[in-house]
C-alpha positions as a Markdown table, in Angstrom:
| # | Residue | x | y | z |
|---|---|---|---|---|
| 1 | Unk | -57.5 | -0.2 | -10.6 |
| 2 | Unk | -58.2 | -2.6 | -13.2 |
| 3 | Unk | -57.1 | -6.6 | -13.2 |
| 4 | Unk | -55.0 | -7.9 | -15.4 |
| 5 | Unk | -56.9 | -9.9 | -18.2 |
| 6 | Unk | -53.5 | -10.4 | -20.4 |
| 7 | Unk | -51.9 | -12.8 | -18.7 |
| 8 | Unk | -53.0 | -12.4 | -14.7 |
| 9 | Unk | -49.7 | -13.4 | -13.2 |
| 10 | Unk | -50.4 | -11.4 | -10.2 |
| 11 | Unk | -49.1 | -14.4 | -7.8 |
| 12 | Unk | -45.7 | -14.1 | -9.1 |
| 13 | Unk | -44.6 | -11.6 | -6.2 |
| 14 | Unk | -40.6 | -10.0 | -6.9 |
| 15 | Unk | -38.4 | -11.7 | -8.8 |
| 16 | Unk | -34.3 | -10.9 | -9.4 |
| 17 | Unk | -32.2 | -11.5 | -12.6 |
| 18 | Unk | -29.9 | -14.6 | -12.0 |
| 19 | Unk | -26.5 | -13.3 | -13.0 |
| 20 | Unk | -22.9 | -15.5 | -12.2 |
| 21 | Unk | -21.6 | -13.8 | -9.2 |
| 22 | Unk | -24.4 | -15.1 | -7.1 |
| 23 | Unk | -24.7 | -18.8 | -8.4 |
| 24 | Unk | -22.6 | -20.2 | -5.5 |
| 25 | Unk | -24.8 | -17.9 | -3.0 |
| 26 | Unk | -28.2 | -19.8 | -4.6 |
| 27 | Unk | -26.6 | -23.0 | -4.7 |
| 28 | Unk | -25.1 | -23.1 | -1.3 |
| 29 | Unk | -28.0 | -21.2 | 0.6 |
| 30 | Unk | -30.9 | -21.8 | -1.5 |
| 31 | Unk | -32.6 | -18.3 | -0.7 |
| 32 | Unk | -36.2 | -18.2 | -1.0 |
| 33 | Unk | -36.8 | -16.1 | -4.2 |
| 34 | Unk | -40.5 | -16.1 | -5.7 |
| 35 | Unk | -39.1 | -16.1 | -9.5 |
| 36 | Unk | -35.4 | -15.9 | -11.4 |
| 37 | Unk | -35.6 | -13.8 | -14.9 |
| 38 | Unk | -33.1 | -15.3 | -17.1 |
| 39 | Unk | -31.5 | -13.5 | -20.0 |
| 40 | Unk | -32.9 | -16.0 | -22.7 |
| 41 | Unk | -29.7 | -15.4 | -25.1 |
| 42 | Unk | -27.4 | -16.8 | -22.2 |
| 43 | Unk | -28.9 | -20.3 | -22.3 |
| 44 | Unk | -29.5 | -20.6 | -26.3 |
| 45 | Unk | -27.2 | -23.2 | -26.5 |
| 46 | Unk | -27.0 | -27.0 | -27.1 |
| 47 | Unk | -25.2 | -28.2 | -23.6 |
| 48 | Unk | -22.7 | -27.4 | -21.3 |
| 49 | Unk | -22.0 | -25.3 | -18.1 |
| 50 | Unk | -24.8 | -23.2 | -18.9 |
| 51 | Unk | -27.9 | -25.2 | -19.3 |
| 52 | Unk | -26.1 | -27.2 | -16.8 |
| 53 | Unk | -26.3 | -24.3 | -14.0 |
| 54 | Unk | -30.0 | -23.4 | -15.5 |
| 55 | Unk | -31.3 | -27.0 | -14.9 |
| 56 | Unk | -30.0 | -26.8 | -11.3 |
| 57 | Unk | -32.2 | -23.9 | -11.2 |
| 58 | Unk | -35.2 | -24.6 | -12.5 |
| 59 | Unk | -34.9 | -27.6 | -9.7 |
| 60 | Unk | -36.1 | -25.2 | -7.0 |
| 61 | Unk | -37.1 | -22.2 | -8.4 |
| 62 | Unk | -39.4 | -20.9 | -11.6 |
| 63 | Unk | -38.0 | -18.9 | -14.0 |
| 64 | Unk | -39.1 | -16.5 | -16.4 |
| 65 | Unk | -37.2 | -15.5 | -19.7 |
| 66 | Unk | -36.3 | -11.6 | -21.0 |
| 67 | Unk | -34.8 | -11.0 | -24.7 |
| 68 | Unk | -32.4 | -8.6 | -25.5 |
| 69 | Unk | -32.3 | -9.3 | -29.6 |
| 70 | Unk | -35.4 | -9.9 | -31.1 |
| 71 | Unk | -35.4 | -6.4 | -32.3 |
| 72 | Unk | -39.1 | -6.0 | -33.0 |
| 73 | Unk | -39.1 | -2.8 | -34.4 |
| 74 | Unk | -36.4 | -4.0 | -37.3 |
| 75 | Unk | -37.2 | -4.6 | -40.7 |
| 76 | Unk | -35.8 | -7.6 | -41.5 |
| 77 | Unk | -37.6 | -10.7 | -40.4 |
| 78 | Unk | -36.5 | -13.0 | -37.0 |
| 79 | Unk | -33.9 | -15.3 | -37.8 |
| 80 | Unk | -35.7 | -18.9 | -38.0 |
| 81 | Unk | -32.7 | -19.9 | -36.3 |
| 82 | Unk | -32.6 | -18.1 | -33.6 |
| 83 | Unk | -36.6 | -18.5 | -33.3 |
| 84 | Unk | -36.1 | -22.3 | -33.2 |
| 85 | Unk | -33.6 | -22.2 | -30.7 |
| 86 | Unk | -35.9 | -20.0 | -28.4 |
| 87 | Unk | -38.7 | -21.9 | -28.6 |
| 88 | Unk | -36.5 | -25.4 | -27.3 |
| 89 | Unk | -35.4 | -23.0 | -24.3 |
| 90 | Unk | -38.8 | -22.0 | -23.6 |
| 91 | Unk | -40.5 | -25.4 | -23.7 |
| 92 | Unk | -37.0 | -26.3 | -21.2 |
| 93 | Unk | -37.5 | -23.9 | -19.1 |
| 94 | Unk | -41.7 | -23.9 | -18.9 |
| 95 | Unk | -41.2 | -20.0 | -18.8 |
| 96 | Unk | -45.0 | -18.1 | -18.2 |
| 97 | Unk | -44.2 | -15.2 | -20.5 |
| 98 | Unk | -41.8 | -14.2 | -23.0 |
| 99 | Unk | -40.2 | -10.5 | -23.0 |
| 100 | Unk | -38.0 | -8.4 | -25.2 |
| 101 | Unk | -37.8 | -5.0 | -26.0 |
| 102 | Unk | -39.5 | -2.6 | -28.3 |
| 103 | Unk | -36.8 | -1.5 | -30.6 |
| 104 | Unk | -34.9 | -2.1 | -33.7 |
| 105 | Unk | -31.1 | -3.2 | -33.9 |
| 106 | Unk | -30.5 | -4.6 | -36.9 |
| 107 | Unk | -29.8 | -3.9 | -40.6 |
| 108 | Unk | -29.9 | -7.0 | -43.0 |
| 109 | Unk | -28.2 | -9.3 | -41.1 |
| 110 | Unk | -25.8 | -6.7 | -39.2 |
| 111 | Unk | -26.6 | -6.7 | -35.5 |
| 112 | Unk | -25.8 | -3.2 | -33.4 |
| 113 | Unk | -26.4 | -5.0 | -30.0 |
| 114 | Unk | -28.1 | -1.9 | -28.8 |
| 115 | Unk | -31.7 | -1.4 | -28.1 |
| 116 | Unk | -32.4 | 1.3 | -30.5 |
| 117 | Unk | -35.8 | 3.5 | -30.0 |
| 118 | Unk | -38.0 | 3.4 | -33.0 |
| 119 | Unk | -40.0 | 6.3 | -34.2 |
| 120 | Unk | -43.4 | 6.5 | -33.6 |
| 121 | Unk | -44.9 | 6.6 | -36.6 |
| 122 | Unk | -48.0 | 4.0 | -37.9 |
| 123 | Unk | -45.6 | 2.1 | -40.6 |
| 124 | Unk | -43.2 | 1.2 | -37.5 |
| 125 | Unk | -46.7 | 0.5 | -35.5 |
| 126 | Unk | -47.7 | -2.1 | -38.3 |
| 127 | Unk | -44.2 | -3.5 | -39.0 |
| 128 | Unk | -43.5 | -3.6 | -35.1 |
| 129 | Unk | -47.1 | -5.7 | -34.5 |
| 130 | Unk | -46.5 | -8.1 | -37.2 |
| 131 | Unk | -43.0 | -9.2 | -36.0 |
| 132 | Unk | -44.9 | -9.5 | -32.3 |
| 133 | Unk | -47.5 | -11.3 | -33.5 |
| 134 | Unk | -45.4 | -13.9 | -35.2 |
| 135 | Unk | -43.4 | -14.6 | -32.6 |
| 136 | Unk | -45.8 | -14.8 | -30.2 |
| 137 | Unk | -47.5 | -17.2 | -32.4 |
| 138 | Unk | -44.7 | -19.8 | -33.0 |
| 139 | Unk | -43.9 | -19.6 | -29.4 |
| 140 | Unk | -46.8 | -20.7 | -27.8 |
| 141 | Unk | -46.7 | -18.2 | -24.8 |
| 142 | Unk | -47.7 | -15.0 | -24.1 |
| 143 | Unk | -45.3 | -12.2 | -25.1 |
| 144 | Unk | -44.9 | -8.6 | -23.3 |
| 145 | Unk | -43.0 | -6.1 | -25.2 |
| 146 | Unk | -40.8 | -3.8 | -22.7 |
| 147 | Unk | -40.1 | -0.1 | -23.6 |
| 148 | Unk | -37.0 | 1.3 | -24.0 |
| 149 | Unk | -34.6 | 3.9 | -21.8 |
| 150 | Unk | -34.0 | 6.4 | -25.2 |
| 151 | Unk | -31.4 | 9.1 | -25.9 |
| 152 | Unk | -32.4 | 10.6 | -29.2 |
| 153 | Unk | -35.7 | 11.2 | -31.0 |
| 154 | Unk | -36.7 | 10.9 | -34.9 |
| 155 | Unk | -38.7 | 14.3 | -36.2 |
| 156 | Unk | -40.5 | 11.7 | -38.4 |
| 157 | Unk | -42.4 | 10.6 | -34.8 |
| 158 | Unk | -46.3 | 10.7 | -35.3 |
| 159 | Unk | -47.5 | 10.2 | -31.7 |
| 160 | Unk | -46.3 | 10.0 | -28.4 |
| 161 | Unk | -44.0 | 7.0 | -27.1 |
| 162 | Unk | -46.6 | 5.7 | -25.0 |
| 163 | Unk | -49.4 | 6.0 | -27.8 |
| 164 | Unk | -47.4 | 4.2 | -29.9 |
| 165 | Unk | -46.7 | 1.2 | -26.9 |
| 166 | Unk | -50.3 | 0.9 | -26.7 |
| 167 | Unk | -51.2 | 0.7 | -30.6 |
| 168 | Unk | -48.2 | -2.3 | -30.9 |
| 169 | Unk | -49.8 | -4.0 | -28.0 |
| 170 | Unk | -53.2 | -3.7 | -29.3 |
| 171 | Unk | -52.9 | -4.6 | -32.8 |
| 172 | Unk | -50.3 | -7.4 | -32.0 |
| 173 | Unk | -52.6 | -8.5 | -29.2 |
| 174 | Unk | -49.8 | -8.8 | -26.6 |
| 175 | Unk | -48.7 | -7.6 | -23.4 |
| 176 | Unk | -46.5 | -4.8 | -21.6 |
| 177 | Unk | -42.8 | -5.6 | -20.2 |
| 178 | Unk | -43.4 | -2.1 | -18.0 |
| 179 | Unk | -40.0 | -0.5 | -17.1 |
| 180 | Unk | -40.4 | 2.6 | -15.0 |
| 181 | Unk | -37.2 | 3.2 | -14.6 |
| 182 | Unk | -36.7 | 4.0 | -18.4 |
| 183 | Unk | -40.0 | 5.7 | -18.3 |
| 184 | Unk | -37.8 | 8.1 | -15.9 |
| 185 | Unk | -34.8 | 7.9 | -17.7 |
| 186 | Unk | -36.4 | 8.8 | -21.1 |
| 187 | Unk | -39.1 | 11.5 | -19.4 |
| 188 | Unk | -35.2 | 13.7 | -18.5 |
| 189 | Unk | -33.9 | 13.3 | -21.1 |
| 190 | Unk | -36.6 | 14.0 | -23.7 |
| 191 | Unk | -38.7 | 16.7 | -21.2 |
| 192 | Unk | -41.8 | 14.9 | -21.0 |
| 193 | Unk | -44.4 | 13.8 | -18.0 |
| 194 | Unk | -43.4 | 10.3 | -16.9 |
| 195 | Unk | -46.5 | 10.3 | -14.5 |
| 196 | Unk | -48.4 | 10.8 | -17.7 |
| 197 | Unk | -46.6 | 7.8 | -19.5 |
| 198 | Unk | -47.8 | 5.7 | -16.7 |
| 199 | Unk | -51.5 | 7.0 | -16.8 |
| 200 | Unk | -51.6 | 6.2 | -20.3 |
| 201 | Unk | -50.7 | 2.8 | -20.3 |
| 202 | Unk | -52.8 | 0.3 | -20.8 |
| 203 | Unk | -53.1 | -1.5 | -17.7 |
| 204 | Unk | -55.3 | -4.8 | -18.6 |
| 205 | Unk | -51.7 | -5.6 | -20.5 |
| 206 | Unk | -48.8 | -5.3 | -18.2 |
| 207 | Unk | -47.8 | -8.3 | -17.7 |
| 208 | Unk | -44.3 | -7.4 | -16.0 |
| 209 | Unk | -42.8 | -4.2 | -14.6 |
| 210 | Unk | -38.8 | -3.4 | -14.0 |
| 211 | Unk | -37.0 | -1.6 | -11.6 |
| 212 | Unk | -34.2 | -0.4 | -11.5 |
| 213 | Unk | -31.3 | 2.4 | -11.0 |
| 214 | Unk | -29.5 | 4.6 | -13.3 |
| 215 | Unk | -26.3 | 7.5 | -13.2 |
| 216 | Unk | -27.2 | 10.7 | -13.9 |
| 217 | Unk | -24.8 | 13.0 | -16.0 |
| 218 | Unk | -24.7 | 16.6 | -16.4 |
| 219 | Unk | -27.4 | 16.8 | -19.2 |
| 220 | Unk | -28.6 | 13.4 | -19.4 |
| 221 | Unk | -29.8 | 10.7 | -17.4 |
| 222 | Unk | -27.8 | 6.8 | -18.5 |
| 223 | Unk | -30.1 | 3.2 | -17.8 |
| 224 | Unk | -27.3 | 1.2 | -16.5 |
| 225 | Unk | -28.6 | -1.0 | -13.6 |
| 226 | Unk | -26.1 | -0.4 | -11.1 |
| 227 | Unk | -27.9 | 1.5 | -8.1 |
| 228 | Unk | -30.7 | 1.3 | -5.8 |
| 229 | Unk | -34.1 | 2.9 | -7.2 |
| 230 | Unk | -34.3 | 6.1 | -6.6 |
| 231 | Unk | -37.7 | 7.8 | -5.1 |
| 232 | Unk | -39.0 | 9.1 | -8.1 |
| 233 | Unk | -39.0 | 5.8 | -9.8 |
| 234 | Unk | -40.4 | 4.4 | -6.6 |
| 235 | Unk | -43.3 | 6.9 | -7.5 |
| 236 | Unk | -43.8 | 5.5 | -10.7 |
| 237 | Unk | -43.6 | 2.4 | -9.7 |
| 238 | Unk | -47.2 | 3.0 | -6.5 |
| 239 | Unk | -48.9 | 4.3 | -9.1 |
| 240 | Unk | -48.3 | 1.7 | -11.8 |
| 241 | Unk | -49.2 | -1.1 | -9.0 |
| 242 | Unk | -52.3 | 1.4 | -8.5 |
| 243 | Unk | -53.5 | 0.9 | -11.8 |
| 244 | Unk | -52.5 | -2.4 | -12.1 |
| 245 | Unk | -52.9 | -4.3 | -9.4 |
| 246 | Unk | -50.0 | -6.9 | -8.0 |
| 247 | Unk | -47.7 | -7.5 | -10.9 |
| 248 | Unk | -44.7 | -9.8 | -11.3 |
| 249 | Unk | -42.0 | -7.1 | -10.5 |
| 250 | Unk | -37.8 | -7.3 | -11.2 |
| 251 | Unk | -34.9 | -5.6 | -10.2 |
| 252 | Unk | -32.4 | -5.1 | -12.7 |
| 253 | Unk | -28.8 | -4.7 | -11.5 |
| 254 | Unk | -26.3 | -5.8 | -13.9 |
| 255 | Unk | -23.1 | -4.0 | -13.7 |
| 256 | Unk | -21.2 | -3.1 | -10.3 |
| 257 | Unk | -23.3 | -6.0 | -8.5 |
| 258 | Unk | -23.0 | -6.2 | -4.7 |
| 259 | Unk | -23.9 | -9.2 | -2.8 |
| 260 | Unk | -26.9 | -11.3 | -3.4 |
| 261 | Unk | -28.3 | -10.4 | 0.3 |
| 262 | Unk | -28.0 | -6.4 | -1.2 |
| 263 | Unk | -29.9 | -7.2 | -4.5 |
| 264 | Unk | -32.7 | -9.3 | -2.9 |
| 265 | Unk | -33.4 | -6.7 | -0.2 |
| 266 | Unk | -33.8 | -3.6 | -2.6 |
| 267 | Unk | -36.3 | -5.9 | -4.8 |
| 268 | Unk | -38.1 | -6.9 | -1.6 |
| 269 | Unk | -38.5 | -3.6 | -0.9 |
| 270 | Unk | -41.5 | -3.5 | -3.8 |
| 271 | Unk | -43.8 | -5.7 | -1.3 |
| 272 | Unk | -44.8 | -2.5 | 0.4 |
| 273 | Unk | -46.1 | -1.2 | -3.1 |
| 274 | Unk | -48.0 | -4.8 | -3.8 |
| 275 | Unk | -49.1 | -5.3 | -0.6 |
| 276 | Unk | -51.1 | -2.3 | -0.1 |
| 277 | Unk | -53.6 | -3.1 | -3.1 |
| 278 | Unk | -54.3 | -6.5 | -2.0 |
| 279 | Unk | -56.9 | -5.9 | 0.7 |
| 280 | Unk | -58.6 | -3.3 | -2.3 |
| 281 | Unk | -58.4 | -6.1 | -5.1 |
| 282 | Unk | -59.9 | -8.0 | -2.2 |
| 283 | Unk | -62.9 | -5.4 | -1.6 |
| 284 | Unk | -63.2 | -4.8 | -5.4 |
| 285 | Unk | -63.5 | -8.7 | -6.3 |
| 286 | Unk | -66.7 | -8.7 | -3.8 |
């Protein structure tokens, strides 16, 4: 088990996303939540209900900020616009670290609003580590790049999924948004090890880790955050802790959402996962 010498949040315990149907639940109970991950593209705005609700917020609890269009992995460069607006909302919000995904989704100013896998090749490796390194640079905070739940696969591919995580994170000198549930998601539907994945990562950068559930079809598996996790990921997720140590950890569930008490317990459920290393990380740190 190695520390964590990107970013060493390990205090951060289990955090939840902060979606509308439980806003009056926070407000009016004030539950005791170690983090809130806030989609950052919610709050990019210049007043209003919004940043009204997220200031009420950040007045009890810390918050930490997830992407879902930076599109890394696309050719075009990030819009300064949107850049600049990010940076304002990260500076509001005093986030630790930055995520977004490792993928592409746009095509000269055209925006798919999907998280599109990239192939593995070195070209997207350099292209993808340049736009991480940027960003990360005019931001100011540490970035973690989170892979991607994937449903197709390019024949132009040069290396594995996870070989090409590692190169980006290396060369862009960043860290890992881990999601083990789309490590599982991707592993049936592509035929692949997802212990292996998890094994090969490198664990000196994960800065994050997701959980979540997904549906399962006849001949594929869908990431779409609207069940418990199921045991296999649960695996995944012990031995990514293994290696390591206690990371910040989410649950995703963003569509069919029960009640807040329901969401909080099956996050609070990954305590029995961090827990167990600490007396080791104890023992090793002697």
């Amino acid at each position: 088990m190695s520390s964590n010498r990107f970013n060493a949040f390990s205090n951060h315990g289990i955090g939840i996303g902060l979606r509308i149907p439980h806003y009056e639940h926070i407000f009016s109970r004030k539950p005791v939540v170690d983090w809130f991950e806030i989609i950052s593209e919610n709050f990019m705005t210049d007043g209003g209900r919004p940043l009204h609700t997220l200031d009420r917020i950040l007045e009890q609890y810390r918050v930490v900020q997830h992407g879902v269009s930076m599109y890394f992995g696309s050719v075009t460069e990030p819009d300064p616009e949107h850049l600049k607006r990010l940076k304002t909302l990260v500076r509001r919000t005093n986030t630790p670290w930055l995520s977004d995904h490792l993928c592409w989704g746009s095509v000269d100013g055209t925006y798919t609003h999907d998280l599109l896998p990239l192939p593995y090749t070195w070209e997207a490796v350099e292209r993808t580590a340049e736009r991480v390194r940027k960003v990360q640079d005019y931001l100011e905070i540490p970035v973690a790049v989170e892979n991607v739940s994937s449903y197709a696969a390019f024949t132009a591919s040069e290396m594995t999924e996870w070989e090409f995580l590692n190169e980006v994170v290396e060369r862009a000198d960043c860290g890992i948004l881990l999601d083990v549930n789309n490590i599982y998601v991707s592993s049936v539907n592509h035929e692949f090890e997802p212990m292996e994945y998890v094994n090969a990562v490198l664990a000196e950068r994960v800065a994050q880790i997701h959980i979540a559930g997904h549906s399962k079809y006849e001949k594929y598996i869908l990431d779409t955050h609207d069940h418990p996790v199921i045991d296999p990921v649960w695996n995944l997720y012990a031995r990514a802790i293994e290696l390591c140590g206690p990371t910040p950890t989410l649950l995703e569930w963003d569509d069919h959402i029960p009640s807040f008490d329901e969401v909080h317990a099956e996050a609070k459920k990954a305590e029995r996962y961090l827990n167990r290393t600490a007396p080791e990380m104890a023992q090793a740190a002697q």
